[in-house]
N, C-alpha and C positions, 0 to 999 in steps of 0.2 A: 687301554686302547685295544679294539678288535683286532683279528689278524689281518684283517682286510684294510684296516686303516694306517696298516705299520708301511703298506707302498712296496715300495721295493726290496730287495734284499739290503741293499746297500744302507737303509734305515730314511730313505727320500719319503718327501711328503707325495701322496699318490697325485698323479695325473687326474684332470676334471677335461671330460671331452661334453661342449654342448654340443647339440649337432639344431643348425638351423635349416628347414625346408623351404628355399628361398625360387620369390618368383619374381625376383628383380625387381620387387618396388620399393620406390622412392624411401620409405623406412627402413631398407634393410642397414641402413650406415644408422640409423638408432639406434637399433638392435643392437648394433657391433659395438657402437659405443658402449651401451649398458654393460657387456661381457666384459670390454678394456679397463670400466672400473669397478669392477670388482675386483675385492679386497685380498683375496684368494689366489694364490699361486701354488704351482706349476699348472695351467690353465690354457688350454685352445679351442679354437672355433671351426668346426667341421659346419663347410656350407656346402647344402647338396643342391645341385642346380635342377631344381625341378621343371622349369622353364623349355628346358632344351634350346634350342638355337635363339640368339638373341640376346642371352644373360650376359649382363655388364660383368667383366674381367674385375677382380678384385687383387688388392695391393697382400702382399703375402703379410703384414703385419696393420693392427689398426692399435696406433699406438705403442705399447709394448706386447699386446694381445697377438700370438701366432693365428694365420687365419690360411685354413687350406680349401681350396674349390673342389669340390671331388662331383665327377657326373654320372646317370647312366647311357642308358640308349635312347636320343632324345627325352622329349618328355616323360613326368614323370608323376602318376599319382600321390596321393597324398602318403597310404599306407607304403608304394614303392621307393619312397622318395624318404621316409623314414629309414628302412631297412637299409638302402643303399650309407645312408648316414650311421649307419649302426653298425655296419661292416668297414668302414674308414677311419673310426674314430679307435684312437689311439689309450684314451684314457681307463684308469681302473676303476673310475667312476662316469658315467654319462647321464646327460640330460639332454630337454629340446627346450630349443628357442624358436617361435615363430618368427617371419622376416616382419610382421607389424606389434611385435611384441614389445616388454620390457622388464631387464631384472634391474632391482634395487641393487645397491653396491653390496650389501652383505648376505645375498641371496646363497651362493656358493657355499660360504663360510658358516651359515647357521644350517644348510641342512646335514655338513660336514660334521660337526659339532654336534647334531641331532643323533648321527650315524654312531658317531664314535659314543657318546652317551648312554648307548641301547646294546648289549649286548646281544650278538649274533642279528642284529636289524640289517639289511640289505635293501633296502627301499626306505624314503623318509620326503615328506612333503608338505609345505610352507604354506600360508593363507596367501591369495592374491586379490588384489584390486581389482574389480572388470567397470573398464571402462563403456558405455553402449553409446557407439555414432550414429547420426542417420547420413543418407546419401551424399549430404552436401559438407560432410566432416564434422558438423557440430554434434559438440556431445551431448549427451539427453539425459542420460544415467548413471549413477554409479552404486556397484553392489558390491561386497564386501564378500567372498568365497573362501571361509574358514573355520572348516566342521570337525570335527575330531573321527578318528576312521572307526569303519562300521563295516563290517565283509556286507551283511543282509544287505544293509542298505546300498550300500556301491553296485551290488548285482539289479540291484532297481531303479538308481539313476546314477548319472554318472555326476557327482560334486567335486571331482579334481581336475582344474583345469592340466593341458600337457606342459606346461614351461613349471609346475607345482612341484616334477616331483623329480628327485637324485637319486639313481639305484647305481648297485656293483654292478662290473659288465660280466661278472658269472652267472646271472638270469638270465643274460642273453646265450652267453655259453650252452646254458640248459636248456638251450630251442625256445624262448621267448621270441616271438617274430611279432612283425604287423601281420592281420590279415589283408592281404591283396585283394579278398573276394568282398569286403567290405569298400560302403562308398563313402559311409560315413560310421562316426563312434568309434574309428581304427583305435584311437586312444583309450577310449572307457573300454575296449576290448582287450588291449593289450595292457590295462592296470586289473584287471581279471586276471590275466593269465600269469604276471607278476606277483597278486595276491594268492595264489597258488601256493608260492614255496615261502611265504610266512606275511604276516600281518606289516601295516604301513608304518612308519612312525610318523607322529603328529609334529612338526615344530607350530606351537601356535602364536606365529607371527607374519604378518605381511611382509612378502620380501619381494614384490613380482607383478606385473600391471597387465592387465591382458584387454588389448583393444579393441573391440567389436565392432568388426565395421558391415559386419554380416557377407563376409568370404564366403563361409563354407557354409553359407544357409541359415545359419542362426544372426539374430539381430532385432531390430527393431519391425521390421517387414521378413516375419522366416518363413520359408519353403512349408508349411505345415504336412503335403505330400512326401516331398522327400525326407523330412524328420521321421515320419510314420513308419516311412519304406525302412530307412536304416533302423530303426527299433525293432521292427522286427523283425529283422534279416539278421540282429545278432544276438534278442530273444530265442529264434530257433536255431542258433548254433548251441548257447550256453544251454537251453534246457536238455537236451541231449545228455552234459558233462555233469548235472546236478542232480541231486537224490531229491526225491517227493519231501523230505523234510525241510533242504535247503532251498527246495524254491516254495515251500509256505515260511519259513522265515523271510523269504526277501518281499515276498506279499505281505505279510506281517508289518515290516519294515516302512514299505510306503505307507500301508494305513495309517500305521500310529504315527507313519512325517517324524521317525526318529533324525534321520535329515531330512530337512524342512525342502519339500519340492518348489521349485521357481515361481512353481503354479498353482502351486497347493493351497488349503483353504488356510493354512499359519499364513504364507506368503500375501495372500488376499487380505489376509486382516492385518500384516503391518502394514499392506500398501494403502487399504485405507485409512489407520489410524496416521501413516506419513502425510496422504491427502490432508484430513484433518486440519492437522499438527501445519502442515505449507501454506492453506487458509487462513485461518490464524497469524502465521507467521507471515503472510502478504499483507492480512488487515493493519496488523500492527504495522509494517515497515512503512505501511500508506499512511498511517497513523502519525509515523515518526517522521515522514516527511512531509506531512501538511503542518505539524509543530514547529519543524525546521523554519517553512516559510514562512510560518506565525511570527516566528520568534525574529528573523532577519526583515523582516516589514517593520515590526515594531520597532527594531534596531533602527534600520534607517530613517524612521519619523521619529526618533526620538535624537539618532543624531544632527538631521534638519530640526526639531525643535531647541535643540541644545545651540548649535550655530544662531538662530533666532537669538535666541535668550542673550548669547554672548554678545548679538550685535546691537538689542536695544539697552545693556547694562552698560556696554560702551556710549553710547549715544548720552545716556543718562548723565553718566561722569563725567563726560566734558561738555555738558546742561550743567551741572552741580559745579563744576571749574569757573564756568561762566557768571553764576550767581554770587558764587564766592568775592572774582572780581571787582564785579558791581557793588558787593556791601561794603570791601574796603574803599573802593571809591564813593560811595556816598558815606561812609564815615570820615573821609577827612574831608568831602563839603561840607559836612555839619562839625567837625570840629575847626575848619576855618570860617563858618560864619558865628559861629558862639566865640571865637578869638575879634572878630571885626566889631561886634557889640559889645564887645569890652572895653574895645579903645577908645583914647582922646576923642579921634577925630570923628567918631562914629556919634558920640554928646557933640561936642561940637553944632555938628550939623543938624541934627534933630529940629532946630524952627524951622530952617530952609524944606526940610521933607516934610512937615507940616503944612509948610504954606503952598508946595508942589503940589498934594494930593488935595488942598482946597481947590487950588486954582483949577485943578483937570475935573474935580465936580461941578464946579461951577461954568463951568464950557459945554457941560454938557446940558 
């Protein structure tokens, strides 16, 4: 185990500070839930009111999860509202959670395990889920954000979302801040300045959901202006801090789409082989559901012929009862008329019916 992982003197398991930048919306009690189950202890929730006047009062515990409100001077930008959280948080490990975010319950505990796994690692970050809304809440998308780390390529886009990644709070000791003079990318700026004093560790698993509902510009409808502006507003900071060789590696990097860009021509060809592939897989289900109703029509006519069937096989058999009947009773008229021609009185009589069926021919 690191020394960083041993905690306290005392032999405690280290402190985990997330720190959420919250602006009172209606999700930030998901959020909080996510943190309460996780699996991980000794664990709190540092929420910075970025809001300023107006932010709903929160309960000092959510669950067994400690939760402290910490504010600045009124409102609070994105990057101010970070740092303000980064100076409150108590733990020897920190992370961020946004207020429409979500971690899986072992999000904690596996980049903890990442940490301790890696000798002298101080940063370590988890694949997440990105969910994409459009305005009316419905989801449209989902993409899967789990690359393995690449310095070149991180200085040319940014592929870790911020709720990804768990560092020691001696990076921040070491003057790791947000940039305040950025409006956007404060995060892909400040995992630069983190990659500084050594390389990411990769945990490669989903542990973390991150919901797009297009806040801060990005989405389904994004700002393409204001994306521009922040690219290269933090393009000309970092080229400044980089040698002519480290920024044709990070050129290098996009071309060859060693991480694969959102936008890039790899991304273009799974989307259309996904098109495709969704085509196909409409035909088919239209396919599967005109069979369905094939099959449930012919059901039902054949359970209306089967009822038919039963009710003229019944009809039949008490036809066939009835004939039965009838044969026993014309066999015992014919066997009491071959009994009456047997008898005395049947000789007997014979001239008298002789001379009866003379007399009715001759009447006529």
């Amino acid at each position: 185990m690191t020394e960083a992982l041993r905690g306290a003197s005392d032999g405690a398991a280290p402190l985990v500070s997330i720190i959420i930048r919250s602006m009172g919306r209606p999700t930030l009690g998901e959020a909080l839930a996510s943190l309460a189950a996780q699996h991980y202890r000794p664990l709190e929730a540092v929420v910075v009111n970025a809001l300023g006047a107006g932010h709903p009062p929160l309960a000092p515990l959510c669950g067994t999860l400690p939760v402290r409100l910490v504010a600045g001077a009124g409102a609070l930008g994105r990057s101010a509202a970070a740092n303000v959280g980064l100076a409150a948080a108590a733990g020897d490990y920190l992370g961020f959670l946004d207020d429409d975010d979500l971690l899986l319950p072992h999000h904690v505990a596996d980049l903890l395990t990442a940490l301790e796994g890696t000798a002298g690692a101080e940063a370590a970050y988890s694949g997440v889920r990105m969910e994409v809304f459009d305005s009316a809440g419905h989801r449209q998308a989902e993409v899967e954000l789990n690359q393995p780390f690449h310095l070149a390529s991180l200085r040319a886009q940014n592929y870790i979302p911020m709720h990804a990644v768990l560092f020691h709070r001696t990076l921040w000791e070491r003057g790791c801040r947000f940039d305040e003079a950025l409006a956007l990318y404060e995060d892909w700026d400040f995992w630069l300045q983190l990659a500084e004093h050594g390389a990411f560790v990769h945990w490669d698993q989903v542990s973390a959901i991150y919901r797009n509902y297009g806040h801060s510009g990005f989405g389904l409808c994004p700002d393409e202006g204001a994306i521009a502006a922040g690219r290269a507003a933090l393009f000309e900071k970092w080229r400044q801090r980089l040698s002519g060789a480290e920024l044709a590696a990070m050129l290098a990097a996009l071309r060859d789409e060693v991480i694969p860009r959102p936008d890039g021509p790899a991304a273009r060809r799974v989307a259309e082989v996904t098109h495709q592939f969704g085509e196909r897989i409409a035909a088919l289900e239209e396919a599967v559901a005109m069979a369905g109703q094939l099959a449930q029509q012919q059901a039902a006519e054949g359970a209306a012929s089967a009822q038919a069937l039963a009710t003229q096989q019944g009809e039949l058999a008490q036809l066939q009862g009835q004939v039965a009947r009838l044969q026993c009773q014309l066999a015992e008229r014919e066997a009491e008329l071959v009994a009456l021609r047997a008898s005395t009185s049947w000789r007997l009589t014979a001239p008298l019916r002789a001379w009866l069926t003379w007399w009715r021919g001759k009447g006529r």
